[in-house]
C-alpha positions as CSV (number, residue, x, y, z in Angstrom):
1,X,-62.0,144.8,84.3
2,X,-63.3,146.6,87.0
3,X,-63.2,149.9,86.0
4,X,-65.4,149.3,83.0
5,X,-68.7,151.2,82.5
6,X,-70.6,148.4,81.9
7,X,-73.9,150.2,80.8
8,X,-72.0,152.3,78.9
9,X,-71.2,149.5,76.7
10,X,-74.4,147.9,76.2
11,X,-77.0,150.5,75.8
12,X,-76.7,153.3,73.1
13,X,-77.3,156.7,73.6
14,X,-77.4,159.9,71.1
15,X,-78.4,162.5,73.6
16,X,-74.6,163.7,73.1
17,X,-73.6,163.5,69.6
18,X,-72.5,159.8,67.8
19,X,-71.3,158.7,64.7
20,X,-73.4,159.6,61.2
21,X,-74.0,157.0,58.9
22,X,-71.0,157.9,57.0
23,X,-68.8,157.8,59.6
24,X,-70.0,154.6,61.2
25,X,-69.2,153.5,57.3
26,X,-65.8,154.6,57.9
27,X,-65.2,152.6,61.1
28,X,-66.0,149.3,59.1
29,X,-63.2,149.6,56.7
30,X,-62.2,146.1,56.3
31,X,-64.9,144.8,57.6
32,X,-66.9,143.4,54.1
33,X,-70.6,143.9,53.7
34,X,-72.6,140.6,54.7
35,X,-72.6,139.0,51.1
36,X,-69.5,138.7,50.6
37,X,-68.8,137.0,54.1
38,X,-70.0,133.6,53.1
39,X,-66.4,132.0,52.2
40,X,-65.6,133.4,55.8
41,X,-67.8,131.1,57.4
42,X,-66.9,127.8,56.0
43,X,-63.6,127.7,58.1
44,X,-64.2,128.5,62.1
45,X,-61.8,129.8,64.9
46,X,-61.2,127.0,67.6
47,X,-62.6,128.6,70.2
48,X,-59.8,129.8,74.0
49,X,-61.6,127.7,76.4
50,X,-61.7,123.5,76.9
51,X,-65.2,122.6,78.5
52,X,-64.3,121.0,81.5
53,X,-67.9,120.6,83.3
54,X,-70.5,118.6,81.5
55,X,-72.2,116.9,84.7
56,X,-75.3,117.9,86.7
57,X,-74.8,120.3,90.1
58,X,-76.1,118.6,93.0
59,X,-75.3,119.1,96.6
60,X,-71.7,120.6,95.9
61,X,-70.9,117.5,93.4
62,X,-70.9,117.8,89.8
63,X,-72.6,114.0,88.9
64,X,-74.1,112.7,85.8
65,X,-78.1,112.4,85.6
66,X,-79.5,109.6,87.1
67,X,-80.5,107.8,84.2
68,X,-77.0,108.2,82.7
69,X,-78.8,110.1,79.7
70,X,-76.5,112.8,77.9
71,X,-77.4,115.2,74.9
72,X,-75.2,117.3,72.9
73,X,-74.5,120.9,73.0
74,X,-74.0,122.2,68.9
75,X,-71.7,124.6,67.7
76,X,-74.8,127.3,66.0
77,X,-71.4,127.9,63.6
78,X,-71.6,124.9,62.0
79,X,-74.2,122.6,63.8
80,X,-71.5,120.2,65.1
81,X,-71.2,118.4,68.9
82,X,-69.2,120.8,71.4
83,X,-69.8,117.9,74.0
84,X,-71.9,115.4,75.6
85,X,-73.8,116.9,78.7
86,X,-75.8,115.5,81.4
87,X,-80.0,115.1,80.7
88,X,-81.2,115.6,83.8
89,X,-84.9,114.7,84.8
90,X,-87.5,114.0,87.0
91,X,-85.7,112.2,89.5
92,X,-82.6,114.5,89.2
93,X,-84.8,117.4,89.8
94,X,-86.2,115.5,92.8
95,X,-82.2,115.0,94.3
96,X,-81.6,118.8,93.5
97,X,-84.5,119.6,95.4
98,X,-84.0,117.5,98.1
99,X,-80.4,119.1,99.2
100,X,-81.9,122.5,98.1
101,X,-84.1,121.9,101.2
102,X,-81.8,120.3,104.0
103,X,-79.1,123.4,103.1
104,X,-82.5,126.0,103.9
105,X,-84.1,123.7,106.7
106,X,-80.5,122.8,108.2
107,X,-77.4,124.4,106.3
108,X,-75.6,127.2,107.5
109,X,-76.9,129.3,104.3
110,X,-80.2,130.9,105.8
111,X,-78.4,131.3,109.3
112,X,-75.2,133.1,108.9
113,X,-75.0,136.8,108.7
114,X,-76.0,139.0,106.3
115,X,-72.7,140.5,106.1
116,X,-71.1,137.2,106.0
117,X,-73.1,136.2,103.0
118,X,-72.5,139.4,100.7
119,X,-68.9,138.4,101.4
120,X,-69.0,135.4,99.6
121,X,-71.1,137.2,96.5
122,X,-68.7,139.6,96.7
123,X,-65.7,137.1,96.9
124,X,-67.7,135.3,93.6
125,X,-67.8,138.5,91.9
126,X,-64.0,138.9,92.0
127,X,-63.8,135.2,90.8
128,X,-66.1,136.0,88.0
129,X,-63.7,138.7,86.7
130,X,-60.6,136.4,86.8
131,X,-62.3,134.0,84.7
132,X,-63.5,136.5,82.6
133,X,-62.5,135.0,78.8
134,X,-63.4,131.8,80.0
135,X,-66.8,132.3,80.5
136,X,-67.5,134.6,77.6
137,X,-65.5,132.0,75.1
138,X,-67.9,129.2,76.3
139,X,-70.8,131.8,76.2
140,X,-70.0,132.3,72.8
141,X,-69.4,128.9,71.8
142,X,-72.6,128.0,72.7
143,X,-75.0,130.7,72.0
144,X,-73.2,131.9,68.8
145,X,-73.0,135.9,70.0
146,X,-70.0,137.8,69.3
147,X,-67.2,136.8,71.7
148,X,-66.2,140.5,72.3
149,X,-70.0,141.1,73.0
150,X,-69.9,138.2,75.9
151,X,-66.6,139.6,77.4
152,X,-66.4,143.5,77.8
153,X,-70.5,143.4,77.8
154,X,-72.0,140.3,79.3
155,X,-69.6,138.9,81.5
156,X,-68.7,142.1,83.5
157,X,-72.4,142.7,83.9
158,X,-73.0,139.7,85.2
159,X,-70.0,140.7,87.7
160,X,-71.7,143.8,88.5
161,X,-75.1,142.5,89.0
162,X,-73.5,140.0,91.8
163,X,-71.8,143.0,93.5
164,X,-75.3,144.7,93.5
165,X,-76.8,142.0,95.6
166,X,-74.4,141.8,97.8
167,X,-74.6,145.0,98.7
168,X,-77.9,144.2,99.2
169,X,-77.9,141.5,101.9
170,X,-77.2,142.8,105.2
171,X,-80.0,146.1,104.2
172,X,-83.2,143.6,104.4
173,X,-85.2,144.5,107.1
174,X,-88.5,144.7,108.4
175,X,-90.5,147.4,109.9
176,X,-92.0,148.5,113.7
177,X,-95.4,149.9,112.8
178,X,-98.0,151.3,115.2
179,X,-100.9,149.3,116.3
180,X,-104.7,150.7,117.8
181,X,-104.0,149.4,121.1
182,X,-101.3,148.3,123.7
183,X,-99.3,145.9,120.8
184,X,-95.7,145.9,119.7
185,X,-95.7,145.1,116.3
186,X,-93.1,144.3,113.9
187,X,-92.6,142.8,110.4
188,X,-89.9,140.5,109.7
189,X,-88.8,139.7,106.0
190,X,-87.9,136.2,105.8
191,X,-86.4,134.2,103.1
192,X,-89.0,132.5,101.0
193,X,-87.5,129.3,100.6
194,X,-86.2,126.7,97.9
195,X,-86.7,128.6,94.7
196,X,-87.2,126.9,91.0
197,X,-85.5,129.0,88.5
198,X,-85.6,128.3,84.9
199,X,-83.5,130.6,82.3
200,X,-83.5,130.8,78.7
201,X,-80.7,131.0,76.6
202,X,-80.5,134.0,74.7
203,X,-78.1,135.5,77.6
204,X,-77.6,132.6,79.4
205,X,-74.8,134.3,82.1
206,X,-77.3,137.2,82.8
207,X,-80.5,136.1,83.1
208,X,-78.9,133.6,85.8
209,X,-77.7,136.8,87.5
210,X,-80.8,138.4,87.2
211,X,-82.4,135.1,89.2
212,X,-79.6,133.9,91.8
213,X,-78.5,137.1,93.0
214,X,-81.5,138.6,94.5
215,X,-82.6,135.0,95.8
216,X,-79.0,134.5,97.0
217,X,-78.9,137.9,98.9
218,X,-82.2,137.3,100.9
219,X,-80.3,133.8,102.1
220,X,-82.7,130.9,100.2
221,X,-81.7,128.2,98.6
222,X,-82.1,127.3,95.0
223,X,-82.4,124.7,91.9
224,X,-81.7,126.2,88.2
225,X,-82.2,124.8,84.8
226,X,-80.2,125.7,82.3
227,X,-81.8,126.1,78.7
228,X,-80.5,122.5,76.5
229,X,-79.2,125.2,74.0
230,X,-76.6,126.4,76.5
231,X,-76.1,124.4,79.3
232,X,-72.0,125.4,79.7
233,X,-71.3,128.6,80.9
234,X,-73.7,128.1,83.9
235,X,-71.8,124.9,85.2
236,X,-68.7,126.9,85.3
237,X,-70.6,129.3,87.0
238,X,-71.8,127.1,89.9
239,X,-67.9,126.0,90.3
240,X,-66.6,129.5,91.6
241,X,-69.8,129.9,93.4
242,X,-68.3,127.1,95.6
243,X,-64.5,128.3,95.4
244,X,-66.1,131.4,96.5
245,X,-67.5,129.5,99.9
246,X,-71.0,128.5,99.0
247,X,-72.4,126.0,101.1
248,X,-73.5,123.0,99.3
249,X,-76.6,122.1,98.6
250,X,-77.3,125.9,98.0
251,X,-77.1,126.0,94.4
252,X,-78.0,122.7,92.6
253,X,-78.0,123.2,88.4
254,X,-80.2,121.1,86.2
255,X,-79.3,120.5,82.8
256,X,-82.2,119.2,80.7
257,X,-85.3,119.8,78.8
258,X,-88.3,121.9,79.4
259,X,-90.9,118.8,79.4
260,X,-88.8,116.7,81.7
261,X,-86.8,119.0,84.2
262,X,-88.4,122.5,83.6
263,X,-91.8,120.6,84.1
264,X,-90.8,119.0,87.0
265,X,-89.5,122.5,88.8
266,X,-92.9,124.1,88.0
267,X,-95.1,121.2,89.3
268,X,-92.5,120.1,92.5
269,X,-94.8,120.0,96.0
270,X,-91.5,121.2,97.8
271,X,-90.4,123.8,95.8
272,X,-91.8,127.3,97.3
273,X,-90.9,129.8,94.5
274,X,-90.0,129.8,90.7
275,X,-89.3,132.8,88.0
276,X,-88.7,131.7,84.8
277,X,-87.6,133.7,81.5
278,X,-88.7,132.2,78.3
279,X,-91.4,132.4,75.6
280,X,-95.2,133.4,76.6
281,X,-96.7,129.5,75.5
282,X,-94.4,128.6,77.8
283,X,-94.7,130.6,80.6
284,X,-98.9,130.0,80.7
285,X,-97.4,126.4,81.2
286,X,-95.8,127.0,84.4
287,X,-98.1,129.4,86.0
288,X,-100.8,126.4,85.6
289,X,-98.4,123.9,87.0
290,X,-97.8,126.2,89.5
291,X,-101.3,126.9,90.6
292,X,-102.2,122.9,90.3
293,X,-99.2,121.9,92.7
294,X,-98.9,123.9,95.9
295,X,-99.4,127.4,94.3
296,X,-96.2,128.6,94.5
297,X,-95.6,132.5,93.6
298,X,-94.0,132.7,89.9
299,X,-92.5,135.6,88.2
300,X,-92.5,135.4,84.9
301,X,-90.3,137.5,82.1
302,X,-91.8,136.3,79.2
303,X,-91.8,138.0,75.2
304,X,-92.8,141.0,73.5
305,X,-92.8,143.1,70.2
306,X,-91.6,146.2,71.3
307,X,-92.2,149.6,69.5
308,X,-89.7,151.8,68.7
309,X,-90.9,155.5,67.8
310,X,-88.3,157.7,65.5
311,X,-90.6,161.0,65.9
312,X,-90.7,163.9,63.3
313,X,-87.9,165.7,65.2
314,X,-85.7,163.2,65.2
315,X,-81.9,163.0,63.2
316,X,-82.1,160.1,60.8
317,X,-78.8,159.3,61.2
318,X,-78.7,158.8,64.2
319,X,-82.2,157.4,64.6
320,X,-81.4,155.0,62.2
321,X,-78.5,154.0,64.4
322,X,-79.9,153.3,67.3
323,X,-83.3,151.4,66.2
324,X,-80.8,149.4,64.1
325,X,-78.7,148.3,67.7
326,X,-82.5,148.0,69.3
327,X,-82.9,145.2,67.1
328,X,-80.4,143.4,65.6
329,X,-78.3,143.2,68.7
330,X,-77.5,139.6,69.9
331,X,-79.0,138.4,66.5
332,X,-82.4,140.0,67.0
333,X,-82.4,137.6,70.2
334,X,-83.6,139.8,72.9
335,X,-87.0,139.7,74.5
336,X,-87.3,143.2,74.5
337,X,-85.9,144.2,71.2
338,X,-87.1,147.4,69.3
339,X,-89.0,144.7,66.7
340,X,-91.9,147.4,65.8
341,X,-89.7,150.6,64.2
342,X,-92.2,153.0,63.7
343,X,-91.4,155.8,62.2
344,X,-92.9,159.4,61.3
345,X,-94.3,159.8,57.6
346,X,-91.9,162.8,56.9
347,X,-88.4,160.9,57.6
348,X,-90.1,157.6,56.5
349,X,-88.4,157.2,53.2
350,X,-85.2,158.9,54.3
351,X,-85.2,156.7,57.3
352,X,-85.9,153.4,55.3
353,X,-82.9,154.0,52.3
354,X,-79.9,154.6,55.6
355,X,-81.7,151.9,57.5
356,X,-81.7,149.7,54.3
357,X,-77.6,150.4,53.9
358,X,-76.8,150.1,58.1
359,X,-77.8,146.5,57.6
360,X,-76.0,146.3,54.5
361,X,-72.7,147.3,56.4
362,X,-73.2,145.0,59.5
363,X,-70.4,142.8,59.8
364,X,-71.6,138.8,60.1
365,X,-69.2,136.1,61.0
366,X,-67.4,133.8,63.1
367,X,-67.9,135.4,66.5
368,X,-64.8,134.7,67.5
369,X,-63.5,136.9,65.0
370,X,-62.4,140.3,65.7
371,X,-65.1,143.0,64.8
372,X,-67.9,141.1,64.3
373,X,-70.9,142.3,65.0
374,X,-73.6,139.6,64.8
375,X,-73.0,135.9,65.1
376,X,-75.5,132.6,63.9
377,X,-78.7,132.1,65.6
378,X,-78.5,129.9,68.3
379,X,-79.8,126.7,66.8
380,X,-81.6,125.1,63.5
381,X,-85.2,125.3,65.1
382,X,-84.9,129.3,65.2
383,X,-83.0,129.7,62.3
384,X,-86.0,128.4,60.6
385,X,-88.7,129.8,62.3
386,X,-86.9,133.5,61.4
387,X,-86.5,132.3,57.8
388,X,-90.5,131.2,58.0
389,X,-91.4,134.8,59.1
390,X,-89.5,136.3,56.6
391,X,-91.5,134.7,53.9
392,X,-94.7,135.5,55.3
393,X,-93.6,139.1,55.3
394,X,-92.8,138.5,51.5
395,X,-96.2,137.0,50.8
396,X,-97.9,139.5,53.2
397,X,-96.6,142.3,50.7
398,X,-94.1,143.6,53.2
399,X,-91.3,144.9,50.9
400,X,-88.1,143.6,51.3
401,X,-85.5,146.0,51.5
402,X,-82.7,144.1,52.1
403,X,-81.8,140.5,53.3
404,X,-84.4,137.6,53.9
405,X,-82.0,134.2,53.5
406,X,-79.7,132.5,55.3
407,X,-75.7,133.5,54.8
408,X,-73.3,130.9,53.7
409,X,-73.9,126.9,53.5
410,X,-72.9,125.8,57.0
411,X,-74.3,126.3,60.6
412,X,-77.1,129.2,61.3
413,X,-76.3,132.8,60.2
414,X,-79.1,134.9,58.5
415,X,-78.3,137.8,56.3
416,X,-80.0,141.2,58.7
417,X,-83.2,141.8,56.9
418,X,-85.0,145.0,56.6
419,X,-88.3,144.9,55.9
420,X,-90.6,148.3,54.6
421,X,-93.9,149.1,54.3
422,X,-95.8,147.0,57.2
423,X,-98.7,146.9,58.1
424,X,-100.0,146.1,61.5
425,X,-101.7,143.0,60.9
426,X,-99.2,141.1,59.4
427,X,-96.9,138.1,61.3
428,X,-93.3,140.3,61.0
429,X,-95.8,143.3,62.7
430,X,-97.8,140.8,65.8
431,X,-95.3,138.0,66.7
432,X,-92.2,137.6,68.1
433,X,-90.0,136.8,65.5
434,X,-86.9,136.6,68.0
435,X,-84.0,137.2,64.6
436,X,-82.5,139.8,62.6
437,X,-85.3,140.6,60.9
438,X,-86.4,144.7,61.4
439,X,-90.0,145.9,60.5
440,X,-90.3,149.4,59.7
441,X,-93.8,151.2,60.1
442,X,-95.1,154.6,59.0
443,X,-97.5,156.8,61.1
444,X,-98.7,160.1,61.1
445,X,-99.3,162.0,64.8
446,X,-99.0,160.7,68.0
447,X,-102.5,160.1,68.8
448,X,-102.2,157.0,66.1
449,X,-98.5,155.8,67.0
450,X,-100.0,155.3,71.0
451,X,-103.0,153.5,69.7
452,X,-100.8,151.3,67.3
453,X,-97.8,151.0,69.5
454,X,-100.7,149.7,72.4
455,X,-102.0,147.5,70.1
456,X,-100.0,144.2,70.6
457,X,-101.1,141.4,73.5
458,X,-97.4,142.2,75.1
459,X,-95.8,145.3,76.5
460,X,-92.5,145.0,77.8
461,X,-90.5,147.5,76.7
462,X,-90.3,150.8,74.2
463,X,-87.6,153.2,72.7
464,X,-88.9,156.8,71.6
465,X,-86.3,159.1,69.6
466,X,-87.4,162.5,70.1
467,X,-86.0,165.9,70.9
468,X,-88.9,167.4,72.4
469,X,-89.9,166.7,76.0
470,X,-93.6,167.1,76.1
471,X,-93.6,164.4,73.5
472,X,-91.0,162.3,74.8
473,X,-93.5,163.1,78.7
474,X,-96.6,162.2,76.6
475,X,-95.2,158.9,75.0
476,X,-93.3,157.6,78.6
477,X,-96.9,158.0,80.1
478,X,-99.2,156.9,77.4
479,X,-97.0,153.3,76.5
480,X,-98.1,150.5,78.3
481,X,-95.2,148.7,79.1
482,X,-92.4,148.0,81.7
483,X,-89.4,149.7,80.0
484,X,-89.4,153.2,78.1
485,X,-86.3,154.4,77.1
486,X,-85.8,157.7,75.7
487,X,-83.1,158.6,73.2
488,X,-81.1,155.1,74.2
489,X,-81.7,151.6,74.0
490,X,-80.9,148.3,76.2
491,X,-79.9,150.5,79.2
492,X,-80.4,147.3,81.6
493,X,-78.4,148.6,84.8
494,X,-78.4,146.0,88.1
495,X,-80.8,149.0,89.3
496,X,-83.5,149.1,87.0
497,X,-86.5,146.8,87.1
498,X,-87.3,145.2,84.4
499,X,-90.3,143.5,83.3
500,X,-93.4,143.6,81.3
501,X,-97.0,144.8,81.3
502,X,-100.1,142.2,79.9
503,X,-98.7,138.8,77.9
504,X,-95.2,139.8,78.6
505,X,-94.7,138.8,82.7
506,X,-95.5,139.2,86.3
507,X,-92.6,140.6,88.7
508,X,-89.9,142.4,88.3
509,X,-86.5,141.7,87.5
510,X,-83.1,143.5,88.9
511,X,-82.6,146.4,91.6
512,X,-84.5,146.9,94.9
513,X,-88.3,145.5,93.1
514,X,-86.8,142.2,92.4
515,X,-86.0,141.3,96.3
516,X,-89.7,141.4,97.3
517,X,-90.2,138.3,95.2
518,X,-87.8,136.5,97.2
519,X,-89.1,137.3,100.8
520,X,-91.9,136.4,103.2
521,X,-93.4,139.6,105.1
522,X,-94.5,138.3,108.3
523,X,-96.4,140.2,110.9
524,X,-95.2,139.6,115.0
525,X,-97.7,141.5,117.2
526,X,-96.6,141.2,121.0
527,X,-99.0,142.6,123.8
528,X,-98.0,145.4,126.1
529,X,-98.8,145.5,129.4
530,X,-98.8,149.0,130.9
531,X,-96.7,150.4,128.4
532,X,-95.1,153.9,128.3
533,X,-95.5,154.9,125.0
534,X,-97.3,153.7,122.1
């Protein structure tokens, strides 16, 4: 497990030469094209893993929510209960607080070496990788994404994002800087606190990587809510952090709902810190709560409708290829995912017949069955919004290439759609339609794919598919986003920030960026007397 290349099997790159079309054809021989998997669907695989933790985290203890409230967790295969798991609320948010702040203002967390503290994330990260299948199957079961997509992708990433904060603890330091006069002075970078984290659950197991490790590494002290989608994989989770050696009261995890528990996080007077990943609505939500409380800093990774550019220059085939991964990988369900596809007018209509037949070819299923590339959509409220979108791009006179209705009779799987002949101004072209749904554009020059591209209230990430540099140098410059990747996709290393530009966030998340969010800077200036040196 170690040895994997982990970004290697996420992102997709065609600097180096991939698969055709034909070929890729080839590979799926025996996989059938999505219309004829319906009968498939009606019987699911019982999934390798028994939930065992269903309780709220508190203070080292897994205990049920004060009011003794429980909600189910659905199978998105079928709709049916997987278990009953604690509702947590105000007042359990109020207990997980409470430890969070006796293990910062008297636990041995904040006060123990550095080095002593990247052990234990390092120790955590080897427990992670021995309950490797676990955590994908209940990944899987919850969320619906492919189970061999949560356990050679997700789950060693999330290993290898832990290992990168380790390695970060015992290198935060401060500075000696020069004063005017006869001063020593000195910064030190202290830990910022309790922290409020709040994760969705489109990749439940990374996004709480992306939020405990840097916070963990500068030695505060946290409460997380879990999404009510896909509240399992992160109790597990919080149980090898303390096999690992965790202190208690370090990590407390919420289970609940977003008016109850995430509302109480954004709006807590003792909480010094929150980040939250979720939808845009949303995140205006917390950064008021925020401000009206005790104006605690937030970072926020919120959505975005990110525009992929297949330039003149470009290879169909494998242009095609790779805006098709940019999109319909993990259902469509990623907050940066290549949801604009624009396209140059001259390998429009050759891009737009091989795009039309990749989607064709994708394999949908059971995601615990072997080879499957897209799973159901993680519950029935986004399996109709995507199906909602999709008619507007009908009546919007969008043509529908492929697509556009559900797949089978039971639980939530949508057939990939493909969608040509957009306009701008249309719903499938502005929001964030968050499915398997691709929108393919047609421009002319680059002058008018910048402007376009621009033209959205979010920017957080864009793919362009060229072979020339100057125009690949032009585009990286001219998009105003977070993330530009050039001839790949969904390269999300431990060490490369991510994060958005205008409606899509504030902050940074991952690699050296993400630390600063975590840390007080605070100036010491001591006065000299008849110093040597300044």
């Amino acid at each position: 497990m170690a040895s994997r290349k982990v970004s290697s099997l996420l992102a997709r790159s065609f600097i180096s030469s991939s698969p055709s079309l034909l070929s890729l054809r080839g590979m799926n021989r025996g996989i059938q094209r999505y219309s004829n998997f319906a009968a498939d669907l009606e019987n699911t695989i019982t999934p390798p893993v028994k939930v065992e933790h269903t309780q709220l985290l508190i203070n080292g203890r897994f205990v049920d929510a004060a009011s003794g409230k429980t909600f189910p967790t659905l199978d998105p295969r079928n709709g049916e209960v997987i278990a009953q798991v604690a509702e947590g609320d105000v007042e359990d948010v109020n207990r997980a607080v409470a430890a969070a702040r006796k293990a910062f203002d008297e636990g041995p967390w904040p006060r123990m070496t550095a080095y002593e503290r990247s052990r234990i994330l390092f120790r955590f990260a080897d427990l992670i990788e021995k309950h490797n299948d676990e955590l994908a199957a209940l990944e899987s079961w919850d969320c619906g994404k492919p189970f061999e997509q949560s356990a050679k992708i997700e789950v060693p990433m999330l290993a290898r994002v832990f290992r990168y904060y380790a390695g970060w603890a015992d290198k935060i330091h401060g500075m000696t800087v020069p004063a005017d006069g006869p001063h020593h002075v000195q910064t030190l970078h202290e830990p910022i606190g309790v922290a409020g984290q709040i994760i969705p659950w489109n990749f439940p197991l990374l996004m709480l990587s992306w939020k405990l490790g840097p916070a963990l590494a500068c030695g505060n002290t946290l409460v997380l809510k879990t999404a009510e989608q896909t509240p399992l994989s992160a109790l597990l989770v919080g149980r090898l952090l303390h096999e690992a050696g965790l202190p208690e009261g370090v990590v407390n995890i919420v289970s609940g709902f977003g008016a109850t528990a995430g509302a109480a996080i954004a709006s807590h007077m003792d909480i010094d810190k929150v980040a939250f990943t979720g939808s845009t609505d949303v995140g205006k939500i917390i950064l008021e709560s925020a401000a009206k409380s005790n104006l605690k800093p937030v970072t926020l990774e919120l959505g975005g409708k990110s525009p992929f550019i297949v330039c003149e220059d470009a290879d169909v085939d494998q242009a095609v290829e790779l805006a098709h991964f940019a999109l319909f990988f993990n259902q469509g369900q990623c907050c940066c995912a290549g949801s604009r596809t624009f396209v140059h007018e001259r390998v429009y209509d050759e891009f737009v017949e091989k795009a039309k037949a990749r989607a064709i070819h994708r394999s949908v299923g059971d995601p615990f069955k072997s080879g499957i590339e897209q799973g159901p959509q993680v519950d029935s409220e986004q399996f109709n919004k995507i199906l909602k979108y999709i008619k507007h791009g009908v009546e919007a006179g969008a043509t529908l290439q492929t697509g556009g209705d559900r797949l089978g009779s039971k639980g939530y799987y949508i057939q990939p759609t493909v969608f040509s002949d957009v306009k701008d101004d249309m719903l499938i072209a502005t929001d964030e339609i968050f499915g398997p749904v691709q929108t393919i554009l047609k421009f002319k020059d680059l002058d008018e794919v910048i402007a376009r591209a621009n033209n959205s209230r979010y920017g957080l990430a864009s793919g362009v598919f060229t072979q020339n540099l100057d125009t690949a140098n032009r585009l990286m410059r001219a998009l105003r986003v977070g993330t530009v990747w050039i001839n790949c996709f969904d390269v999300l290393d431990a060490t490369i920030p991510f994060g958005g530009y205008k409606m899509s966030g504030t902050g940074r998340e991952k690699s050296l960026y993400s630390l600063s969010h975590y840390l007080q800077v605070k100036a010491v200036v001591t006065s000299l007397k008849n110093p040597a040196w300044l």
